[in-house]
DOKELO-472658 format. One line per 8 residues: number of its first residue (from 1); their letters; for each residue x, y, z of C-alpha. Coordinates in Angstrom, 3 decimals, decimal comma, always signed. Each point is the difference from the previous one (the first is absolute). Layout:
! residues N
NUM	A	X:Y:Z  ...
! end
This chain:
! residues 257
1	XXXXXXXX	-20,864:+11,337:-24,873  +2,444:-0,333:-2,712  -1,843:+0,397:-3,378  -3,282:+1,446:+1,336  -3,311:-2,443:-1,195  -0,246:+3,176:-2,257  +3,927:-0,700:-1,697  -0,254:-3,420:+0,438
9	XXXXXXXX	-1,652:-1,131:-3,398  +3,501:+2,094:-1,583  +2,941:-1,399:+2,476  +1,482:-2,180:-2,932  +3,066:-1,428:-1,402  +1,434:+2,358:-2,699  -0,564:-2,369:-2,965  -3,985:+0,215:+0,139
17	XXXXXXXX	+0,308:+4,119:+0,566  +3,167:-0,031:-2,822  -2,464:-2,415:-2,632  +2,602:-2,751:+0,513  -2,727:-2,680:+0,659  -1,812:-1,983:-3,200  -3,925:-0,323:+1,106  -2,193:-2,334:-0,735
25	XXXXXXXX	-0,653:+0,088:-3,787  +3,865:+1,198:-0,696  +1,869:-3,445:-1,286  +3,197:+2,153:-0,603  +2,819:+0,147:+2,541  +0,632:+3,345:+1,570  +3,619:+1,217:+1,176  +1,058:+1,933:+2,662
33	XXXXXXXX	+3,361:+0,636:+2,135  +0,268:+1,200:+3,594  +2,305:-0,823:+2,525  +3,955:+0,824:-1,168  -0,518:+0,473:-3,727  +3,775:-0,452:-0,754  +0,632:-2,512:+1,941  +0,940:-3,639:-1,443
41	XXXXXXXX	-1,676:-1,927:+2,487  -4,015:-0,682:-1,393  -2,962:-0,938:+1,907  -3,105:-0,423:-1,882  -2,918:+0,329:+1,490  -2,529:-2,005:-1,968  -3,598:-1,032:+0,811  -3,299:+1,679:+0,948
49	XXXXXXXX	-0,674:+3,087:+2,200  +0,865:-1,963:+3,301  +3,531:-0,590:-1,447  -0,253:+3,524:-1,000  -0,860:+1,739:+3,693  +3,429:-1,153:+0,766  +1,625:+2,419:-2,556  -0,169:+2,731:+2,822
57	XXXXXXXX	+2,637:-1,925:+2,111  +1,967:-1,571:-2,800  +0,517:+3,627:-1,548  +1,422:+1,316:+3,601  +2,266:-3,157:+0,436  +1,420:+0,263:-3,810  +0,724:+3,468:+0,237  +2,034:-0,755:+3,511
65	XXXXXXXX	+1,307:-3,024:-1,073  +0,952:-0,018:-3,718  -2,374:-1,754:-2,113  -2,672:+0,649:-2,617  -3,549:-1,046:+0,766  -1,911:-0,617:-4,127  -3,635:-0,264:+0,150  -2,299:-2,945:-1,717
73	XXXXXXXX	-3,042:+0,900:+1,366  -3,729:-0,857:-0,826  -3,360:+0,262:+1,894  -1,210:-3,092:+1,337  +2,217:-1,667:-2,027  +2,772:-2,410:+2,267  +2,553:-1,269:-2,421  -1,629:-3,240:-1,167
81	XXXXXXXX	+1,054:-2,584:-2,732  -3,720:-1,857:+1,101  -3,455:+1,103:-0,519  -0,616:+2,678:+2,265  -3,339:+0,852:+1,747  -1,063:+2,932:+1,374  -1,664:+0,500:+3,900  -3,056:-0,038:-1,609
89	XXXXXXXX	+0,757:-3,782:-1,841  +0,009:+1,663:-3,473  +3,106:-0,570:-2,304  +2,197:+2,509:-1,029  +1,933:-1,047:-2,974  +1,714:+3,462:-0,283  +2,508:-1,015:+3,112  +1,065:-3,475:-1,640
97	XXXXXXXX	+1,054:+2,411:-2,807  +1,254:+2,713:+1,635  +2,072:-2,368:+2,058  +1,128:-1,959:-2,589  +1,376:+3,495:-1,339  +1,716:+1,216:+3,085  +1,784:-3,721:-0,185  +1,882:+0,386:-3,076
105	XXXXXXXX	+0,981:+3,088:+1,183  +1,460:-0,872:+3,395  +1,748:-2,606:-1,877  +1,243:+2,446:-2,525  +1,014:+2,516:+2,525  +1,496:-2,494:+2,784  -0,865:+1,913:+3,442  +2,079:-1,156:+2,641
113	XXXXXXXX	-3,328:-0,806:+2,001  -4,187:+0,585:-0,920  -1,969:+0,991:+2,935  -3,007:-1,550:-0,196  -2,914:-1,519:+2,534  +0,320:-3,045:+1,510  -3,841:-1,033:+1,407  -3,434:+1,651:-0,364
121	XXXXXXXX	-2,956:-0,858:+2,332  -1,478:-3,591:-0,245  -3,256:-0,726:-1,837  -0,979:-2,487:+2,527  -0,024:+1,416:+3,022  +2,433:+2,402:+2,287  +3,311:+0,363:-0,120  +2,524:+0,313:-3,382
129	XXXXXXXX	+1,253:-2,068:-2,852  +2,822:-0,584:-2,010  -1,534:-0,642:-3,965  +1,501:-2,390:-2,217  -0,166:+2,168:-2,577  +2,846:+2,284:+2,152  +1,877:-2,625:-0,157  +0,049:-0,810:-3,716
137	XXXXXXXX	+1,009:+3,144:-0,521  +2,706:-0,083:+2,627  +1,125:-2,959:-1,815  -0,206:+1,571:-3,348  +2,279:+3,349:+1,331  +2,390:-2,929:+1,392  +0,884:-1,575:-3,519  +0,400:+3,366:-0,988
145	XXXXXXXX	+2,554:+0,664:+2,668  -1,947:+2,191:+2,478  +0,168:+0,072:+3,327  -3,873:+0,590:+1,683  -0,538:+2,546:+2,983  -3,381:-1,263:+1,336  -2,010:+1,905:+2,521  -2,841:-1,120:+2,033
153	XXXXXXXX	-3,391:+1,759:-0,782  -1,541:+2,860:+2,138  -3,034:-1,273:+1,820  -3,353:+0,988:-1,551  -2,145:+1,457:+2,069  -3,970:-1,633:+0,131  -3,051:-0,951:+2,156  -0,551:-3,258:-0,879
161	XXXXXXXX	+1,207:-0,183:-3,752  -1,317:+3,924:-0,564  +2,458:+1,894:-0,169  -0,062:+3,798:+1,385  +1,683:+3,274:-0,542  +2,288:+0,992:+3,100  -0,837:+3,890:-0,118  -3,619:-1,262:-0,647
169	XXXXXXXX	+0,167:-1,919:+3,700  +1,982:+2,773:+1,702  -3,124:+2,564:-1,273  -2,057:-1,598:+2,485  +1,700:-1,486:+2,831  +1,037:+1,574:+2,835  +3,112:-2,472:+0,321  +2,530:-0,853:-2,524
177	XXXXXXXX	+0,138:-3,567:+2,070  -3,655:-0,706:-1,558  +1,565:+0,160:-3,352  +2,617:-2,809:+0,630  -0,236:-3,826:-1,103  +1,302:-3,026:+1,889  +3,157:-0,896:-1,424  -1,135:-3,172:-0,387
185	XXXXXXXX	-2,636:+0,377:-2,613  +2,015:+2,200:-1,913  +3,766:-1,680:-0,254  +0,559:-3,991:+0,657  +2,109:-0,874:+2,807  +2,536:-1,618:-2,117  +1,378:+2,422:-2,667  -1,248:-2,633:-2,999
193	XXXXXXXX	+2,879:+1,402:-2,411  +3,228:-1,784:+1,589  -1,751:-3,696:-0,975  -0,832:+0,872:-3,329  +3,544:+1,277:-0,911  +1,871:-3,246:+1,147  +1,218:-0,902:-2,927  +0,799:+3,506:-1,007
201	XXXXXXXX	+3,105:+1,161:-0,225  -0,177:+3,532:-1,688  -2,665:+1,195:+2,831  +0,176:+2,357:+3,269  -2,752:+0,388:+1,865  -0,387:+3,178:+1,876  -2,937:+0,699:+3,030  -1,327:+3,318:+1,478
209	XXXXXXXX	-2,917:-1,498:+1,286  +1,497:+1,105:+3,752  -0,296:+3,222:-1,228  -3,500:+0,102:-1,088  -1,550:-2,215:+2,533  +0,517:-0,468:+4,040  +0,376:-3,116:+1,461  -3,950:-0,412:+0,096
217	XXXXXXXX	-1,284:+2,995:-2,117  +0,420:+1,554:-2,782  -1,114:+3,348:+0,341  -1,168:+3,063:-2,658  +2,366:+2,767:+1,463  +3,463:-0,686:+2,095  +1,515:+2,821:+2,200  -1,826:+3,202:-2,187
225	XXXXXXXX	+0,842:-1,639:-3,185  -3,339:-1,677:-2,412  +1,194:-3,341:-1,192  -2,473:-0,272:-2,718  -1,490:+2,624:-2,459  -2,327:-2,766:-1,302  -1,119:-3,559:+1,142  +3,258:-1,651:-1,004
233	XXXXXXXX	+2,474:+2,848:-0,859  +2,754:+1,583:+2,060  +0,230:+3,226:-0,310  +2,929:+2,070:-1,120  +0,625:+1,271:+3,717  +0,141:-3,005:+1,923  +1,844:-2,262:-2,971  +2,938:+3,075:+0,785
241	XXXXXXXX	+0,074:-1,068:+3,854  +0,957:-3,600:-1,155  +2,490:+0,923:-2,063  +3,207:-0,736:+2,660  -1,612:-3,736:+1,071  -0,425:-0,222:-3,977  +3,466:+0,970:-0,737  +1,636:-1,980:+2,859
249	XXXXXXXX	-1,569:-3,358:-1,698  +0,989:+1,273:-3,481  +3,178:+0,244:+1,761  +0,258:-3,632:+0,915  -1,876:-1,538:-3,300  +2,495:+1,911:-2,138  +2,845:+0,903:+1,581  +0,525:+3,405:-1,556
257	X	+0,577:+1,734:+2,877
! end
């Protein structure tokens, strides 16, 4: 298996290995460039580490396709104009801040698109969500003339609201299949994202859940590959196998290539 349970806890984007991620008590915004570094084309990648785990892809497709990927990352920290809460219902007033930074400075630097998250899991219950606080600040990146790549979240892997390590479940099985959730307590079977962008103009939505999940499972290693180096992370490894289904809906949300 492709990283080991041993390599898994390292098998990350380059921004968290390069420093290029704020965490938790950093309010200021951190830069970083990968992808096509001359190129005119910009995609910023903006949000919290599960915007970030797509950097591994994104890097691969800029550098074969002519654009710059820019990193607004933060820990925890989706880009939020609202009050944001943490999992554990505390606030964290550092992200309202830190987003409200990395605002003025999409709007000063005019990306062609952010890359951002377009659900997370639902409070109440299985399946995902699409916040209203995304949406204000989809709306806010609209009146400044930016156009929104949003992708649907990863599942997060749990046993009944816990959540669990992958390599920590693989330790002691003696089937990777005993490690896999039911698709449908992990992902809604309605992608919740296209009704909350009706009105949206300035907003793609993008969806690799096909490519983390099976039609009923979705499952802690695929082929040799380890999906997850945490309880809701992909790692490094298996983000690279999505890149071509990635690129071939960047394809048709931007038209770049």
């Amino acid at each position: 298996m492709v990283p080991s349970i041993f390599d898994a806890p390292l098998d990350l984007p380059a921004s968290t290995l390069d420093g290029c991620i704020a965490d938790f008590l950093e309010r200021d915004v951190v830069h970083c460039t990968y992808g096509d570094a001359d190129a005119d084309r910009t995609i910023a990648l903006a949000g919290g580490s599960h915007s970030e785990h797509w950097l591994t892809a994104l890097d691969e497709l800029g550098k074969s396709h002519g654009f710059r990927v820019d990193t607004y990352l933060k820990m925890g920290c989706p880009l939020t104009v609202d009050s944001m809460q943490t999992l554990s219902d505390n606030d964290y007033p550092d992200c309202v801040d830190w987003s409200r930074g990395v605002l003025t400075e999409l709007a000063d630097a005019s990306p062609d698109f952010v890359f951002t998250t377009a659900t997370r899991p639902s409070s109440d219950g299985p399946g995902d969500v699409t916040p209203e606080s995304y949406v204000h600040v989809w709306e806010e990146l609209g009146r400044d003339g930016i156009d929104v790549l949003a992708i649907r979240d990863t599942p997060w892997l749990h046993h009944d609201g816990v959540a669990y390590r992958a390599i920590d479940c693989l330790a002691t099985t003696t089937s990777p299949d005993h490690c896999a959730m039911p698709r449908s307590e992990m992902l809604s079977d309605v992608n919740p994202a296209p009704s909350a962008i009706a009105d949206l103009t300035n907003v793609r939505l993008l969806d690799l859940s096909d490519g983390v999940c099976g039609p009923e499972l979705c499952r802690a290693v695929e082929g040799n590959v380890l999906v997850y180096h945490d309880s809701h992370h992909l790692t490094a490894s298996y983000v690279s196998t999505l890149s071509a289904e990635l690129g071939r809906q960047l394809s048709v949300q931007t038209g770049w290539w």
